[in-house]
LOVEXMI-67109 format. One record per atom (N, C-alpha, C): residue number from 1; atom name; z, x, y; residue in three letters. Coordinates in steps of 0.05 Angstrom, whole numbers. Atoms other than C-alpha are relative to their C-alpha. Layout:
N
 resi name      w      u      v resn
  NUM   CA      Z      X      Y  ALA
...
END
This chain:
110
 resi name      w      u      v resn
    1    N     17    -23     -5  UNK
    1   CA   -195   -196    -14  UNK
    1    C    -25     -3    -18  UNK
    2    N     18      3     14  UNK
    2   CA   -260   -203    -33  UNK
    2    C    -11     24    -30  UNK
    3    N     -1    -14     15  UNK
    3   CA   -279   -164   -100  UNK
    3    C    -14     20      6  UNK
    4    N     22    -22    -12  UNK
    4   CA   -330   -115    -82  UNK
    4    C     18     22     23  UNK
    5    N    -21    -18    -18  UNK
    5   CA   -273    -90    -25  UNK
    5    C     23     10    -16  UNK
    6    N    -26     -4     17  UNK
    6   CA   -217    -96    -82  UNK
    6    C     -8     24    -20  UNK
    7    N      4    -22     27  UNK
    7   CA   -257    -49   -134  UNK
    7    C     -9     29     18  UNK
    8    N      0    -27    -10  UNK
    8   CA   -271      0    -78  UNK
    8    C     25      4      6  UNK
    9    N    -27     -5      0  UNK
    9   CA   -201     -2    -58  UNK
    9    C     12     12    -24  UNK
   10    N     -3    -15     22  UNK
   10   CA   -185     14   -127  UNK
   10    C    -10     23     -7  UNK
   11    N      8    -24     -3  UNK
   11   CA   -231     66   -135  UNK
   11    C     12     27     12  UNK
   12    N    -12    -17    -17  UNK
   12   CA   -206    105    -78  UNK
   12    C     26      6      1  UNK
   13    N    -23    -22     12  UNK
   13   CA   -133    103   -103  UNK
   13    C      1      9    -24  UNK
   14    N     -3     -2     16  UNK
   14   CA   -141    109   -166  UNK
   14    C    -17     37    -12  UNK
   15    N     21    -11      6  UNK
   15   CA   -206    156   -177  UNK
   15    C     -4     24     28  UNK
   16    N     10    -11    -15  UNK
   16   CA   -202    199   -117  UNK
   16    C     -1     31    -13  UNK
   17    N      9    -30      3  UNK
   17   CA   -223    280   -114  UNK
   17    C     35     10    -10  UNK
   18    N    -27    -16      4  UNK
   18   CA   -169    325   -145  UNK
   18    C     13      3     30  UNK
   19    N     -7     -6    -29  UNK
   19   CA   -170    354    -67  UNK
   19    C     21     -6     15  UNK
   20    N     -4     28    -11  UNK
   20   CA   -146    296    -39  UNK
   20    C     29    -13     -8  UNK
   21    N    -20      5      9  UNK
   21   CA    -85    281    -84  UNK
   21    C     28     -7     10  UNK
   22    N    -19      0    -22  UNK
   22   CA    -33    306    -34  UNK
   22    C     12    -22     20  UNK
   23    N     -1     17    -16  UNK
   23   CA    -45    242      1  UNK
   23    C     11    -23    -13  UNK
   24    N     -6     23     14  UNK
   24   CA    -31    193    -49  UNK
   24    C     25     -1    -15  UNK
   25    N    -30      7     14  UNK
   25   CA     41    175    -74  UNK
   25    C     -1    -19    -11  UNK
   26    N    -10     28     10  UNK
   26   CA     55    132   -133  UNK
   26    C     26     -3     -6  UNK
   27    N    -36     -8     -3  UNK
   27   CA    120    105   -137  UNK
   27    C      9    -30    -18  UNK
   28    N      0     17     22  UNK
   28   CA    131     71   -204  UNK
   28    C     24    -27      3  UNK
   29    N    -21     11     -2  UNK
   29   CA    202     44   -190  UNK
   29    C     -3    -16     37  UNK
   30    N      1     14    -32  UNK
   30   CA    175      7   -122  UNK
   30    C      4    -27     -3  UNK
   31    N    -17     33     -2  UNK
   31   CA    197    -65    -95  UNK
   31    C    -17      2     26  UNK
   32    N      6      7    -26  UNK
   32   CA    159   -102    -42  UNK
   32    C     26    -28      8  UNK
   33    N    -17     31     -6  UNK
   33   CA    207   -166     -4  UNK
   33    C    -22     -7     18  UNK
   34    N     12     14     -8  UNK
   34   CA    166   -207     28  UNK
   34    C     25    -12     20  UNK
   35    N    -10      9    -27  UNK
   35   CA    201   -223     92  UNK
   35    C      4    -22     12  UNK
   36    N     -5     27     -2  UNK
   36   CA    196   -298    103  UNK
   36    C     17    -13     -7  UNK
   37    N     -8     28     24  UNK
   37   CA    217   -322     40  UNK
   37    C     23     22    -17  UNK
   38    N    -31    -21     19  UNK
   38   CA    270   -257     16  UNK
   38    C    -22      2    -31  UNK
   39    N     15      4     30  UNK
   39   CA    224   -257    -52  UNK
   39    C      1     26     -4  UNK
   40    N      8    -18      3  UNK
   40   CA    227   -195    -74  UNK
   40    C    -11      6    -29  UNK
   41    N     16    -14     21  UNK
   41   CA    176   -158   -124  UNK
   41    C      5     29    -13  UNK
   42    N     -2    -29     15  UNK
   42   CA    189   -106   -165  UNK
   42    C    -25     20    -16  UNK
   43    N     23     -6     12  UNK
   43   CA    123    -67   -176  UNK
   43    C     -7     22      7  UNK
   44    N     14    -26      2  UNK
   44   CA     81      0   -178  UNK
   44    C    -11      1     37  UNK
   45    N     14    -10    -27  UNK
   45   CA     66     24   -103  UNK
   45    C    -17     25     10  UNK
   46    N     19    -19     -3  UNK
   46   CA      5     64    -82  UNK
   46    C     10     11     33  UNK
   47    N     10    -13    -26  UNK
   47   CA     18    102    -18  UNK
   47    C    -24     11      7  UNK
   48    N     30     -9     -8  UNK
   48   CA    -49    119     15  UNK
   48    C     -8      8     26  UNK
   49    N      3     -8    -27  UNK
   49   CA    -67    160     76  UNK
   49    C    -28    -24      7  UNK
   50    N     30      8    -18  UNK
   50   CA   -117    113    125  UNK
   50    C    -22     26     -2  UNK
   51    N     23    -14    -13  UNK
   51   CA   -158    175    128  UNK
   51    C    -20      6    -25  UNK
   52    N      7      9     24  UNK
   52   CA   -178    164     51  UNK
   52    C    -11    -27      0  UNK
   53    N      6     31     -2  UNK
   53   CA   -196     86     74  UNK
   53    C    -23     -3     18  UNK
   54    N     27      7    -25  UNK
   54   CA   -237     93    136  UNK
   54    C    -20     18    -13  UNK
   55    N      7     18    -10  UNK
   55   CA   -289     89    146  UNK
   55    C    -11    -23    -20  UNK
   56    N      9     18     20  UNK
   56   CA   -308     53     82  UNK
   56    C     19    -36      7  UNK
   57    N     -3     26     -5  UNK
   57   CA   -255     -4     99  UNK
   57    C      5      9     39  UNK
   58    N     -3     -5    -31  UNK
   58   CA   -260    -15    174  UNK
   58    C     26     -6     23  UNK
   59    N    -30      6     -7  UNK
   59   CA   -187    -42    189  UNK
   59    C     19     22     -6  UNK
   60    N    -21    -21      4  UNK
   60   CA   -156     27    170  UNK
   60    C      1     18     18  UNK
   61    N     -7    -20    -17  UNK
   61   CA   -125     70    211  UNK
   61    C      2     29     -7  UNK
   62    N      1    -27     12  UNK
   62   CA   -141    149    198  UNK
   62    C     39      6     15  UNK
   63    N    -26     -4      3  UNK
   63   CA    -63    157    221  UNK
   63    C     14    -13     -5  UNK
   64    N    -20     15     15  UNK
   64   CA    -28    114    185  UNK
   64    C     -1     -1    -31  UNK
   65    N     -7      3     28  UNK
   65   CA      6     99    111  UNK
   65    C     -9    -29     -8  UNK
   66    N      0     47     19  UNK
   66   CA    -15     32     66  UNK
   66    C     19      3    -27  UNK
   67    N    -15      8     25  UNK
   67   CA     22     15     16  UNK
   67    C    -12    -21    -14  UNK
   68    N     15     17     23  UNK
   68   CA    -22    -20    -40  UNK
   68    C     16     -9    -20  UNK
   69    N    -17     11     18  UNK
   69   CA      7    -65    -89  UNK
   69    C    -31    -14    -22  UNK
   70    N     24      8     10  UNK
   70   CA    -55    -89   -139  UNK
   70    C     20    -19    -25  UNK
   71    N    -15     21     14  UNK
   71   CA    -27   -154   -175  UNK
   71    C    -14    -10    -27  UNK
   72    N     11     -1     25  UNK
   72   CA    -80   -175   -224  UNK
   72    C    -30      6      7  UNK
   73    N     20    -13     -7  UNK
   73   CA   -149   -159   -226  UNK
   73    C    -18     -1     21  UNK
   74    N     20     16    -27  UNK
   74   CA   -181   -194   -173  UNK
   74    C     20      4     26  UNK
   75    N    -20      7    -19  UNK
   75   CA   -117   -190   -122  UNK
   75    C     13     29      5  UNK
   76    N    -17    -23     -9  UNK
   76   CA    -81   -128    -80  UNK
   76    C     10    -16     18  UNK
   77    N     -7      8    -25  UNK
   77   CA    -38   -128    -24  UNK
   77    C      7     24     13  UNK
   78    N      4    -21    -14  UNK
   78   CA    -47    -78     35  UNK
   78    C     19      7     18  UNK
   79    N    -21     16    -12  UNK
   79   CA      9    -78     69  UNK
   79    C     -1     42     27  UNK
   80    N     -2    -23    -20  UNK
   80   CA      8    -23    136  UNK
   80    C     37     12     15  UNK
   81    N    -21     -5      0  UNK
   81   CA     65     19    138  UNK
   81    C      3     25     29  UNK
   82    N     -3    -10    -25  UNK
   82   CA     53     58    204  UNK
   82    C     -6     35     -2  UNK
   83    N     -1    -34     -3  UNK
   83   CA     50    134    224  UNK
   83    C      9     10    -28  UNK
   84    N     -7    -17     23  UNK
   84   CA    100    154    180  UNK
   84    C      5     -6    -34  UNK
   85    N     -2     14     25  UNK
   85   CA     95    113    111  UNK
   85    C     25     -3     -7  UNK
   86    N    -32     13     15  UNK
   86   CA    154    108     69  UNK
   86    C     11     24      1  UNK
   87    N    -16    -18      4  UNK
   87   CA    199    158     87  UNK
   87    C     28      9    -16  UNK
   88    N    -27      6     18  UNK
   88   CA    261    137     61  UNK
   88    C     -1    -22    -28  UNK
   89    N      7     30     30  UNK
   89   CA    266    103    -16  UNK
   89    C     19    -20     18  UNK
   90    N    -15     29     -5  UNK
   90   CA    315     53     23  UNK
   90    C    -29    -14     16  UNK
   91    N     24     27    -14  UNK
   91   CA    245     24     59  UNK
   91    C    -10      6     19  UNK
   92    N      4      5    -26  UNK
   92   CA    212     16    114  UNK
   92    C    -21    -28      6  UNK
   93    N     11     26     -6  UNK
   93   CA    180    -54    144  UNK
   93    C    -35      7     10  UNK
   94    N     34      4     -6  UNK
   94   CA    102    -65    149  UNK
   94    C     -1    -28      6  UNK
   95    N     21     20     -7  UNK
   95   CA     53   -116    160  UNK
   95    C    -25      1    -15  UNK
   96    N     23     -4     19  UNK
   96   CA     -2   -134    114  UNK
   96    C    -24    -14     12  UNK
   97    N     19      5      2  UNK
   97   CA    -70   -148    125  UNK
   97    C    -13    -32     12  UNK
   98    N    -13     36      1  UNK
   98   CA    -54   -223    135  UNK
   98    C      9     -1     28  UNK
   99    N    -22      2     -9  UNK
   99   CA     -5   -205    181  UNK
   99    C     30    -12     -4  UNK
  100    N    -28      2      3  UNK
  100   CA     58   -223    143  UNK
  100    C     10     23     -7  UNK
  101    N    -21    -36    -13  UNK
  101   CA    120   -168    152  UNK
  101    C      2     -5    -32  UNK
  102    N    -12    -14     24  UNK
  102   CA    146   -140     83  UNK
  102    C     16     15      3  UNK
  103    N     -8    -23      1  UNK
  103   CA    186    -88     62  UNK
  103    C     -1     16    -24  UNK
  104    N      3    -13     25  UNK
  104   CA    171    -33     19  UNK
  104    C     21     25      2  UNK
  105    N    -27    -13      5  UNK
  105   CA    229     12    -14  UNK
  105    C     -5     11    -29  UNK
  106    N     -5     -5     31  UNK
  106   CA    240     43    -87  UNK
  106    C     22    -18     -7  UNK
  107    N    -24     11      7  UNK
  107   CA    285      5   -126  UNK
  107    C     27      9      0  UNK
  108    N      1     28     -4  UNK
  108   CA    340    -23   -112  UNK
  108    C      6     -9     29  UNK
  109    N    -10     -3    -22  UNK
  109   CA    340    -20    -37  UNK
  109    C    -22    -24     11  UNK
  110    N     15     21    -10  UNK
  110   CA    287    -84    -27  UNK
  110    C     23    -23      1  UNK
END
């Protein structure tokens, strides 16, 4: 992800309007698996309404959940979690950006 898209991405979960809050879930005890390869990550997950993304990034959907993962400073991963985001801490399966599947969950259900 090029940087300039990564530090607005940041921005926007990190720095958004008090307002706005409602939309954003962090979920300290999160786990992504990476789906290919079983790998799973144990890391900080940003839930984020699309309607906080568009139109600034143009691949977001104003009805749908992302689930952000920001790895080191230069690197996220966007991963689209559908209508209803993460409903259940046991998970639910996305698709990132890339198009490889994942699954995002709270620990220890990855």
């Amino acid at each position: 992800m090029p940087k300039k898209l990564l530090a607005a991405l940041a921005t926007i979960v990190y720095l958004q309007p008090a307002a706005s809050l409602a939309v954003t879930t962090t979920i300290p005890d999160g786990c992504i698996k990476y789906e290919e390869t079983g790998k799973v990550y144990e890391v900080q997950v940003q839930i984020v309404d699309g309607g906080d993304l568009w139109p600034k990034f143009s691949w977001a959907n104003v009805l749908t959940k992302y689930a952000v993962v920001f790895w080191k400073q230069d690197e996220a991963t966007v991963i689209d979690l559908g209508v209803f985001g993460l409903l259940m801490d046991t998970g639910v399966e996305g698709t990132d950006l890339q198009g490889r599947k994942w699954k995002v969950a709270r620990r220890p259900w990855c």
